[in-house]
C-alpha positions, 0 to 999 in steps of 0.5 A: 448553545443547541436549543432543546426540543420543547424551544425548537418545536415554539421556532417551528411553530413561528416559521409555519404561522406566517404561511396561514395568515389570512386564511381564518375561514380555511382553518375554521372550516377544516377545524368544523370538519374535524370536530365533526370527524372526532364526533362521528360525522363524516364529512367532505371538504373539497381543497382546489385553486391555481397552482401556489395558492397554499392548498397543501399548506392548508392540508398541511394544517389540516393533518397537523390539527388531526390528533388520534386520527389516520391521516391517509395523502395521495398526490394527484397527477395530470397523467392520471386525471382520466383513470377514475378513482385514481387517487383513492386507489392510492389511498385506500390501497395501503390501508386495504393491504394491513387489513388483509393482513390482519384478517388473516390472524388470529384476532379475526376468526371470521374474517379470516373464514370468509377470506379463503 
């Protein structure tokens, strides 16, 4: 017997909760910055430690917990850690890209002015 989506959806809950145990003031302060996003507020929230600690985990939480909201991810890489703003190159870039794109329609008459 297959299990229906609402029944795999409560398995999958059960195997990632156990990857966040201990981790209450992590969450709580990755849902404040949330909140304050939905609000308004921007914010920053630096993830660091050894590698294994659970940093993408905790990202992963964080995604997870961003309803109506653009999640933008870049990976980091020793390779690229002396180009300056290597990583918000790779996240803002795709971004960058649809605007363009949209800029070009219709729907933005005076974007489109200014881009040419």
């Amino acid at each position: 017997m297959s299990a229906g989506p609402s029944e795999r959806a409560a398995v999958t809950e059960v195997v990632r909760a156990p990857l966040l145990v201990g981790r209450e003031r992590e969450r709580a302060r990755l849902d404040a910055l949330l909140d304050a996003a939905r609000a308004g507020r921007s914010g920053v929230l630096v993830v660091r430690g050894e590698a294994g600690v659970g940093k993408t985990v905790l990202l992963d939480y964080a995604a997870d917990q961003a309803t109506r909201m653009r999640v933008l991810r870049a990976c980091g890489v020793e390779a690229e850690s002396e180009l300056a703003f290597a990583a918000l190159d790779e996240l803002v870039r795709p971004v960058l890209s649809r605007a363009r794109m949209g800029c070009r329609s219709a729907r933005w008459p005076r974007c489109a002015a200014r881009s040419r």
